[in-house]
Biopython code that builds the backbone (N, CA, C, O; Angstrom):
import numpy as np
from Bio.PDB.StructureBuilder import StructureBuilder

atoms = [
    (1, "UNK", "N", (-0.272, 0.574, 25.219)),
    (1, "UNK", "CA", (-0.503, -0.079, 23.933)),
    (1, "UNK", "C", (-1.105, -1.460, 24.203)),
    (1, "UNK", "O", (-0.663, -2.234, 25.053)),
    (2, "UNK", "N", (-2.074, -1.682, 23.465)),
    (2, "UNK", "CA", (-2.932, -3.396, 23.454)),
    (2, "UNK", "C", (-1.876, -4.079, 23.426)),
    (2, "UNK", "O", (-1.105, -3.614, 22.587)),
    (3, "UNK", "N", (-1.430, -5.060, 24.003)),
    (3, "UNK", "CA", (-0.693, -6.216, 23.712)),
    (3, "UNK", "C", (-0.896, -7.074, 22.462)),
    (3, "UNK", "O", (-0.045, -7.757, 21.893)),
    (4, "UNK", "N", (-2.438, -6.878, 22.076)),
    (4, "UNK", "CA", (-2.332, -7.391, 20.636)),
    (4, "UNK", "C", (-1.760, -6.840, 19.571)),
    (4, "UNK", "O", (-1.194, -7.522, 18.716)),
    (5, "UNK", "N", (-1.865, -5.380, 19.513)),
    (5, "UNK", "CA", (-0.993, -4.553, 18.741)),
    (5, "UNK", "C", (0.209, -4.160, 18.615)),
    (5, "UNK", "O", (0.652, -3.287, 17.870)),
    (6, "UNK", "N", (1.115, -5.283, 19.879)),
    (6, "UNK", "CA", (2.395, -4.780, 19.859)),
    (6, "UNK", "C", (3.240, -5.603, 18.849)),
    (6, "UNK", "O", (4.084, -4.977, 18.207)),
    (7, "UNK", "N", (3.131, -6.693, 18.675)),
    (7, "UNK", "CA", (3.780, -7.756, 17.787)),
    (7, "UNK", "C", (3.514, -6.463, 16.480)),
    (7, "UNK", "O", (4.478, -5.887, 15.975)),
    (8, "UNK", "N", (2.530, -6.255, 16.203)),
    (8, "UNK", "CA", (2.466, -5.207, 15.011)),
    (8, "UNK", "C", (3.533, -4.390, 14.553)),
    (8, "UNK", "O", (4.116, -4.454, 13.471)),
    (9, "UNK", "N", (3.767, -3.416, 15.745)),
    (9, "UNK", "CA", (4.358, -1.997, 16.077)),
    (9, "UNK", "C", (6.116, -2.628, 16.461)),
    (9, "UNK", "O", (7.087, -1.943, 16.142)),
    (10, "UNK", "N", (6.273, -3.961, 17.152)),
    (10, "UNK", "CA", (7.769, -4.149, 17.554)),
    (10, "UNK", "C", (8.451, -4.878, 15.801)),
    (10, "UNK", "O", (9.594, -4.779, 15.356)),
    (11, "UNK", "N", (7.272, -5.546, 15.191)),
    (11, "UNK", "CA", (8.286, -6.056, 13.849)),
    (11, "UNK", "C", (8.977, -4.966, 13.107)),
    (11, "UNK", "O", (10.166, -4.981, 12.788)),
    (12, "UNK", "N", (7.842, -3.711, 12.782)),
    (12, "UNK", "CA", (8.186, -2.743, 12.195)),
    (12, "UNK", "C", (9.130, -2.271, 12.754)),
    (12, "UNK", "O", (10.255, -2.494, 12.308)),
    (13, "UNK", "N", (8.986, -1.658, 13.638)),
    (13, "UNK", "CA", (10.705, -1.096, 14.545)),
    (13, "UNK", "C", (11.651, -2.233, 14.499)),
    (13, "UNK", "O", (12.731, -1.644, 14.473)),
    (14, "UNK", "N", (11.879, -3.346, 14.477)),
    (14, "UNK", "CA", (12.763, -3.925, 14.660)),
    (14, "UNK", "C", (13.393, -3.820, 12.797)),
    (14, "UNK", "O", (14.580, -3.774, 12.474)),
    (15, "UNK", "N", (12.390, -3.807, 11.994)),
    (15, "UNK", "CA", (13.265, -3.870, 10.666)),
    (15, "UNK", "C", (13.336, -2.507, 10.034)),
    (15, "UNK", "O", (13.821, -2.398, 8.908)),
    (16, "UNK", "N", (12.784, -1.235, 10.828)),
    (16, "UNK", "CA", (13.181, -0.003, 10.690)),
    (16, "UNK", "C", (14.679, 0.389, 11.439)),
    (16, "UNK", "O", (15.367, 1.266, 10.916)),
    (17, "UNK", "N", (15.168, -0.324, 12.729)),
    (17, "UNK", "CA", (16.008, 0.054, 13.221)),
    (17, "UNK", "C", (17.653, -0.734, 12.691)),
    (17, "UNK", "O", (18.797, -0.688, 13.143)),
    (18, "UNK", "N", (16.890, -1.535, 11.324)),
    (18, "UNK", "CA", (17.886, -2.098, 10.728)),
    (18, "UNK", "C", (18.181, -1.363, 9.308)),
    (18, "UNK", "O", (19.223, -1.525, 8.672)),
    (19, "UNK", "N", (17.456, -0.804, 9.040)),
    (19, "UNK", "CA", (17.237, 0.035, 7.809)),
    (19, "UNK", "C", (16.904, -0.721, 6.429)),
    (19, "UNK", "O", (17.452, -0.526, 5.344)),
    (20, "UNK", "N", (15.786, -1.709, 6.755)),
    (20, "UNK", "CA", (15.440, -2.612, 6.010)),
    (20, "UNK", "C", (14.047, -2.309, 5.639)),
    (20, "UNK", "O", (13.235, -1.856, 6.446)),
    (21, "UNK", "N", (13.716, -2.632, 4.091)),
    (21, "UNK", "CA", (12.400, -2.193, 3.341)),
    (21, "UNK", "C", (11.492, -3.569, 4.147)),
    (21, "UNK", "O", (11.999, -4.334, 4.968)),
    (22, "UNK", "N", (10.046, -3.618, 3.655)),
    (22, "UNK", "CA", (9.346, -4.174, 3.872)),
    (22, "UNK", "C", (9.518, -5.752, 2.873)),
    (22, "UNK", "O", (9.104, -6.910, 2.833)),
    (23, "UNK", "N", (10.272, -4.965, 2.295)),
    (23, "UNK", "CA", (10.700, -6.328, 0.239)),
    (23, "UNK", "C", (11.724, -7.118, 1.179)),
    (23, "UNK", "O", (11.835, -8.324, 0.959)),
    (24, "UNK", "N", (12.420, -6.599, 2.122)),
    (24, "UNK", "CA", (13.449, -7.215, 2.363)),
    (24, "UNK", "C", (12.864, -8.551, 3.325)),
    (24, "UNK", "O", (13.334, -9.659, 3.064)),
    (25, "UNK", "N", (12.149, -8.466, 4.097)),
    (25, "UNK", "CA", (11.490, -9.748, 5.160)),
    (25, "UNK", "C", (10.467, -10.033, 4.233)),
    (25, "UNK", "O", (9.608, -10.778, 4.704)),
    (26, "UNK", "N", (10.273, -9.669, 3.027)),
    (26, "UNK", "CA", (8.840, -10.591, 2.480)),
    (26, "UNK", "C", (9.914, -11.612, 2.049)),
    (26, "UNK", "O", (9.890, -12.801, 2.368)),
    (27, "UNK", "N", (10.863, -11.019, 1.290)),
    (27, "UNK", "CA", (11.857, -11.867, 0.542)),
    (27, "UNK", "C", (12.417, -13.071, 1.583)),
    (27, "UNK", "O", (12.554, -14.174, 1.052)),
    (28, "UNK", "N", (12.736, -12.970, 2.938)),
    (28, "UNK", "CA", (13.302, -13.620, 3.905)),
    (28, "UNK", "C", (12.024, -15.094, 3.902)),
    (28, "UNK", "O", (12.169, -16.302, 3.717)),
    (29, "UNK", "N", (11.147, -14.463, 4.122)),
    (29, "UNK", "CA", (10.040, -14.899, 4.725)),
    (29, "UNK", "C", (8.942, -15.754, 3.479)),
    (29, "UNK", "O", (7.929, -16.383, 3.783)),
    (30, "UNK", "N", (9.605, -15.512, 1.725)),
    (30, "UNK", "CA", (8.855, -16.660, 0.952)),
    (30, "UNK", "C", (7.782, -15.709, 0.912)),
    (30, "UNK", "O", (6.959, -16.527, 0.502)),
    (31, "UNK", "N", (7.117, -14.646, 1.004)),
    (31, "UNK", "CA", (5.802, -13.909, 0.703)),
    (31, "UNK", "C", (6.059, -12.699, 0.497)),
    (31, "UNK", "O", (7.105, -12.161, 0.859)),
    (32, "UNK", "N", (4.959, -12.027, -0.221)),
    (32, "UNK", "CA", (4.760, -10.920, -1.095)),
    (32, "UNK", "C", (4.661, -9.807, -0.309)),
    (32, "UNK", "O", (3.660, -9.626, 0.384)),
    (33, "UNK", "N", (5.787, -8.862, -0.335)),
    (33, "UNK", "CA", (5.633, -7.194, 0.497)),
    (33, "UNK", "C", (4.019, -7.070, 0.664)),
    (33, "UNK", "O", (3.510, -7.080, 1.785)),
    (34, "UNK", "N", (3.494, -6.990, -0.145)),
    (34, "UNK", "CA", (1.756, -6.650, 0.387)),
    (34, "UNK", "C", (1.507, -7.502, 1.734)),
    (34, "UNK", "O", (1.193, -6.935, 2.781)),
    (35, "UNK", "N", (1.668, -8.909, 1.641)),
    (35, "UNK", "CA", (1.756, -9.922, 2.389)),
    (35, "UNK", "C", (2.056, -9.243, 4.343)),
    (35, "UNK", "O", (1.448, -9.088, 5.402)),
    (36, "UNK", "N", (3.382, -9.060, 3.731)),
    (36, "UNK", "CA", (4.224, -8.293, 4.787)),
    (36, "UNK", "C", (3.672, -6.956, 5.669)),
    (36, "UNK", "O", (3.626, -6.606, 6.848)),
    (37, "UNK", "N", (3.378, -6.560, 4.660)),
    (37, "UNK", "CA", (3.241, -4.586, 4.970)),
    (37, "UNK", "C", (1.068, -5.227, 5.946)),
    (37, "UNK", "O", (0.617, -4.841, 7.025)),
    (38, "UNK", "N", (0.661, -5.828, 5.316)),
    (38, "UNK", "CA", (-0.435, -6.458, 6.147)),
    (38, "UNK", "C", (0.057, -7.174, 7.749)),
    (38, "UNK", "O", (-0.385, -6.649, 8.771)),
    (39, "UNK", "N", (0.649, -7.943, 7.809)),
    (39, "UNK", "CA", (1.398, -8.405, 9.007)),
    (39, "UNK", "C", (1.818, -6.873, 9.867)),
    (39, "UNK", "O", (1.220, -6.588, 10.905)),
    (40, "UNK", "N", (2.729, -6.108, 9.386)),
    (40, "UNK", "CA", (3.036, -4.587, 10.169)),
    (40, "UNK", "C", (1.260, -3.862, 10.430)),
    (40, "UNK", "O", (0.877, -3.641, 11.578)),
    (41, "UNK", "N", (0.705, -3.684, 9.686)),
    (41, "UNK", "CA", (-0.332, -3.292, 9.420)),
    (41, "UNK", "C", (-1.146, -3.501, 10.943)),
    (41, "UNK", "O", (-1.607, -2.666, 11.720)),
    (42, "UNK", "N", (-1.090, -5.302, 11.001)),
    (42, "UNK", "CA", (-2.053, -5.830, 11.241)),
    (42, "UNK", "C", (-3.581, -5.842, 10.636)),
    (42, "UNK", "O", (-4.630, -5.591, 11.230)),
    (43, "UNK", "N", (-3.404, -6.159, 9.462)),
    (43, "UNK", "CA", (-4.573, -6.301, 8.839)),
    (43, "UNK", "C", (-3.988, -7.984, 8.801)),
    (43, "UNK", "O", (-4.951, -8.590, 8.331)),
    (44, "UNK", "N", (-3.469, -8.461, 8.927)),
    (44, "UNK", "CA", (-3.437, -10.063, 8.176)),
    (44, "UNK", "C", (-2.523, -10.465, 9.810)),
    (44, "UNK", "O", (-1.617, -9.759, 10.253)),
    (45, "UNK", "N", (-3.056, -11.774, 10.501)),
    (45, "UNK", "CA", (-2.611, -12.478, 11.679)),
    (45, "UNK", "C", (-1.412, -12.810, 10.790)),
    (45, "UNK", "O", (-1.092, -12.745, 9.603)),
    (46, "UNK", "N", (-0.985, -13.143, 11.791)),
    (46, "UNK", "CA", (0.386, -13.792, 11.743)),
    (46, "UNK", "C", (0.765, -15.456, 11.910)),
    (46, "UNK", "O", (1.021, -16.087, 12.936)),
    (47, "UNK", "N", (0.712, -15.809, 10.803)),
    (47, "UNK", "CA", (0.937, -17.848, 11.322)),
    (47, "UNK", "C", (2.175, -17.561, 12.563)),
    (47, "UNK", "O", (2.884, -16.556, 12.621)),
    (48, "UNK", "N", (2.204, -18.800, 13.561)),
    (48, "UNK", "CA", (2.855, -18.724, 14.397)),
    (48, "UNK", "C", (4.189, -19.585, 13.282)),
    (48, "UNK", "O", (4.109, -20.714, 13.766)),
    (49, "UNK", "N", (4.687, -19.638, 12.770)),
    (49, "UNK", "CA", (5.912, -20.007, 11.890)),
    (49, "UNK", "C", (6.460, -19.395, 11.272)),
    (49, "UNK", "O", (7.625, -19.569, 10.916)),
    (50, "UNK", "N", (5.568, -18.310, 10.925)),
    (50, "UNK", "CA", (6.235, -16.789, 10.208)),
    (50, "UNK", "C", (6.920, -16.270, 11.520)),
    (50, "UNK", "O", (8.134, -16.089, 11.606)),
    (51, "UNK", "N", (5.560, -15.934, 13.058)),
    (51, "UNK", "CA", (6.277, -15.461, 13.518)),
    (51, "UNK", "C", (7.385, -15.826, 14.426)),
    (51, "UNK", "O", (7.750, -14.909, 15.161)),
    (52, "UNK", "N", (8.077, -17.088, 14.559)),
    (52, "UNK", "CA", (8.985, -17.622, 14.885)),
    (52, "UNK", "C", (10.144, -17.059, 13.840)),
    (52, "UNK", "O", (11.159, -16.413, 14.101)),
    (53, "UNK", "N", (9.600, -17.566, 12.469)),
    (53, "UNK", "CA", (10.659, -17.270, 11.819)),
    (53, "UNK", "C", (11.446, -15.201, 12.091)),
    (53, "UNK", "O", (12.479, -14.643, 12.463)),
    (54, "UNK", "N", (10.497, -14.968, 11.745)),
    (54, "UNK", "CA", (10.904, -13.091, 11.925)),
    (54, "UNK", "C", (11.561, -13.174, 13.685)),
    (54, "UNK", "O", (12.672, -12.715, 13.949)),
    (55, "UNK", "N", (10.892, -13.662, 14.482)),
    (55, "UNK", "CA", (11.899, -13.346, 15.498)),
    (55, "UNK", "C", (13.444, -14.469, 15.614)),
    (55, "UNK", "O", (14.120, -14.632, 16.630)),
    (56, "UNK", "N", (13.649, -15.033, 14.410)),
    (56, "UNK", "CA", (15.054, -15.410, 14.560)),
    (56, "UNK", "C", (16.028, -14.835, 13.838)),
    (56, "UNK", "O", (17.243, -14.918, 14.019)),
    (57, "UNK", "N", (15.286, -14.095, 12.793)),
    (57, "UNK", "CA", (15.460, -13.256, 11.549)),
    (57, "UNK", "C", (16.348, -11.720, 12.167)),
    (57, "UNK", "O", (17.186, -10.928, 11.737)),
    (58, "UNK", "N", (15.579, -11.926, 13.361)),
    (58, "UNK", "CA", (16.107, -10.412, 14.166)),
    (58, "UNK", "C", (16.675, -10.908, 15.549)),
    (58, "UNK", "O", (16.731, -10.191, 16.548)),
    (59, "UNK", "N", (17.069, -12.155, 15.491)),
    (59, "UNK", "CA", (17.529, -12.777, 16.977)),
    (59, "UNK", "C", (16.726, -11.753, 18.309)),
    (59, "UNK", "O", (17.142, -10.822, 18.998)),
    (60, "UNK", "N", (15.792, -12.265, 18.249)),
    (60, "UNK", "CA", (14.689, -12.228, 19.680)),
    (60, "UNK", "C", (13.760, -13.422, 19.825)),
    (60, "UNK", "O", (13.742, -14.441, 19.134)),
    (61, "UNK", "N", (13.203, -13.186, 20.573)),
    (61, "UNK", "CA", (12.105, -13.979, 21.218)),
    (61, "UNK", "C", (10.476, -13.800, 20.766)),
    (61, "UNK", "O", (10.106, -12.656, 20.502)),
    (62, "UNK", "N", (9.669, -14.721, 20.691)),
    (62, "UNK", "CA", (8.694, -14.677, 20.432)),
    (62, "UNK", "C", (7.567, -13.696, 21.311)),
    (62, "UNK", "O", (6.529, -13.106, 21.010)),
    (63, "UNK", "N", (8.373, -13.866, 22.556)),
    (63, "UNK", "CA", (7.338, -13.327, 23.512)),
    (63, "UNK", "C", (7.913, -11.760, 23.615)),
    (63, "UNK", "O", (7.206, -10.918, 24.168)),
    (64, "UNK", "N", (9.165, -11.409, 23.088)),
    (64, "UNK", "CA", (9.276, -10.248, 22.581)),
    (64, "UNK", "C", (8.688, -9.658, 21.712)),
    (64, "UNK", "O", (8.569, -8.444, 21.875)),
    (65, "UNK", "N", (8.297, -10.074, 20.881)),
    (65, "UNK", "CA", (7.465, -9.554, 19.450)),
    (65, "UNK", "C", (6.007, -9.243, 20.478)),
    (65, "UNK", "O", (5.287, -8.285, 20.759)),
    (66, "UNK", "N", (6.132, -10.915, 20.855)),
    (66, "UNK", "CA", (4.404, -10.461, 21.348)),
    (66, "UNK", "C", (3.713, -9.482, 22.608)),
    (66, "UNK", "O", (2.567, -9.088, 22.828)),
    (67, "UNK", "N", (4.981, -9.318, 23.275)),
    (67, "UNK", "CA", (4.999, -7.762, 24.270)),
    (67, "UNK", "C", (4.977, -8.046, 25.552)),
    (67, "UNK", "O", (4.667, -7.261, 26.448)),
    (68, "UNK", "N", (5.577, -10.115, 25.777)),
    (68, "UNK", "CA", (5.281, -10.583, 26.928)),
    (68, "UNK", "C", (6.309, -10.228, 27.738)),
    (68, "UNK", "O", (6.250, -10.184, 28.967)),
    (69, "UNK", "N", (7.617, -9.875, 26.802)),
    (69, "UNK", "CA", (8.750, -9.283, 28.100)),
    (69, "UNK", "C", (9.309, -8.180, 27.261)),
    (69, "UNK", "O", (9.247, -7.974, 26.049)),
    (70, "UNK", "N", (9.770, -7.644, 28.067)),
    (70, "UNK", "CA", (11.123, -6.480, 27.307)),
    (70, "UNK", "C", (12.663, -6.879, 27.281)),
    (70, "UNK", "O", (13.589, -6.105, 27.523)),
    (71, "UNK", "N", (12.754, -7.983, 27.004)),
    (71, "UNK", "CA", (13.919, -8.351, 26.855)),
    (71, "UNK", "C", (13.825, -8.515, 25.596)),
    (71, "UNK", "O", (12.711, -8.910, 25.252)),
    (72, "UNK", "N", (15.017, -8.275, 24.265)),
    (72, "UNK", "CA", (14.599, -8.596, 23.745)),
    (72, "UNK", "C", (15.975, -9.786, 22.855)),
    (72, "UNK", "O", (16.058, -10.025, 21.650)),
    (73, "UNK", "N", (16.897, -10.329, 24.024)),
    (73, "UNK", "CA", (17.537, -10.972, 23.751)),
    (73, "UNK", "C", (16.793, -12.271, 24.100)),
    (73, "UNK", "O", (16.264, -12.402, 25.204)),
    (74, "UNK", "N", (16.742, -13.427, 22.970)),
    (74, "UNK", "CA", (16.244, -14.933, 22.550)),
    (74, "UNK", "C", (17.148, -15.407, 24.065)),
    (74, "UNK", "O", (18.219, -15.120, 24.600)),
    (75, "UNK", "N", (15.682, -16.511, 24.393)),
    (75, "UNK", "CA", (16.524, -17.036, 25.078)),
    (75, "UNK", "C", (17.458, -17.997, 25.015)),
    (75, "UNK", "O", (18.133, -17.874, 23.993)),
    (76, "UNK", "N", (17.799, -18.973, 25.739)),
    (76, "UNK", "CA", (19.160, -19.790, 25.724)),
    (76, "UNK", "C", (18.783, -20.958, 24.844)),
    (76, "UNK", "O", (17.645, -21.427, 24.892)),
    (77, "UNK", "N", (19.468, -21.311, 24.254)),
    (77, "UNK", "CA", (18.966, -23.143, 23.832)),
    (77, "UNK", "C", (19.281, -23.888, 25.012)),
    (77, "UNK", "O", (20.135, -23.669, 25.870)),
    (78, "UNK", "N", (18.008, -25.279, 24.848)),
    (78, "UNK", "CA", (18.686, -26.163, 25.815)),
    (78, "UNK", "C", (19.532, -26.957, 25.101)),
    (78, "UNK", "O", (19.684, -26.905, 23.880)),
    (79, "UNK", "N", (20.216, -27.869, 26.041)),
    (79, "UNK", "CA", (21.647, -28.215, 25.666)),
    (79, "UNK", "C", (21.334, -29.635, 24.402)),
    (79, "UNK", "O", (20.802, -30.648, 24.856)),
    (80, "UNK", "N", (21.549, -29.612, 23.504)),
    (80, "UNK", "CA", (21.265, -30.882, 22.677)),
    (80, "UNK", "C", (20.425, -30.900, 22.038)),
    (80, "UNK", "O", (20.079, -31.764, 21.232)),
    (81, "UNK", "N", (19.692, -29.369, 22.461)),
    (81, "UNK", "CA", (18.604, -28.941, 20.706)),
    (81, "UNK", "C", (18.793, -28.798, 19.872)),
    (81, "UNK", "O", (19.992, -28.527, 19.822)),
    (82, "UNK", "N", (18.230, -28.769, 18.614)),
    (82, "UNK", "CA", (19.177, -28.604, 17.201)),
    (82, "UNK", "C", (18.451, -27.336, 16.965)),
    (82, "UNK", "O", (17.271, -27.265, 17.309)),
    (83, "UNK", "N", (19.054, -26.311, 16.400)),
    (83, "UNK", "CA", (18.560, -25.442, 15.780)),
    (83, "UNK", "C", (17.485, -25.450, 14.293)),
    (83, "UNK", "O", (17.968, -25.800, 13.216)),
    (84, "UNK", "N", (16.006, -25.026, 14.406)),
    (84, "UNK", "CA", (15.639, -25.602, 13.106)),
    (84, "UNK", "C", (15.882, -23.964, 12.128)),
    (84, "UNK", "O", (15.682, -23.935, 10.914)),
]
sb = StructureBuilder()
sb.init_structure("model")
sb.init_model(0)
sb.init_chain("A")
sb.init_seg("    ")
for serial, (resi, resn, name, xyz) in enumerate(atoms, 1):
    if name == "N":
        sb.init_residue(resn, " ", resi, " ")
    sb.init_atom(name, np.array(xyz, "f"), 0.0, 1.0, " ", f" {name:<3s}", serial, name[0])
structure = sb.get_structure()
């Protein structure tokens, strides 16, 4: 699979393996299911703030979505970061 197309293919599985509609992360996320179902699609990029947000939404990593590792546990905070 393209590495560009995986952020595509891992959001969808990640909110299929929760048993969550597409309404449900537009709603999370402040934008319109069409909005959304384009992002899965990949017809519409992804701002890098959406996709921060969706991978905290599903506690992973960015570079999980984006197909840079298979881990897909977030990594650690450093010590005295604040969570935004």
């Amino acid at each position: 699979m393209e590495r560009l197309s995986m952020v595509y293919h891992r959001i969808r599985d990640l909110r299929e393996d929760r048993d969550l509609l597409q309404q449900d992360l537009a709603e999370y996320l402040h934008c319109s299911q069409v909005a959304y179902s384009r992002y899965e699609r990949g017809a519409r990029d992804i701002p890098s703030e959406v996709l921060i947000a969706i991978a905290a939404f599903h506690g992973t990593s960015v570079d999980y979505l984006l197909g840079l590792t298979e881990q897909k546990e977030p990594y650690p905070q450093k010590k005295g970061a604040a969570a935004k």
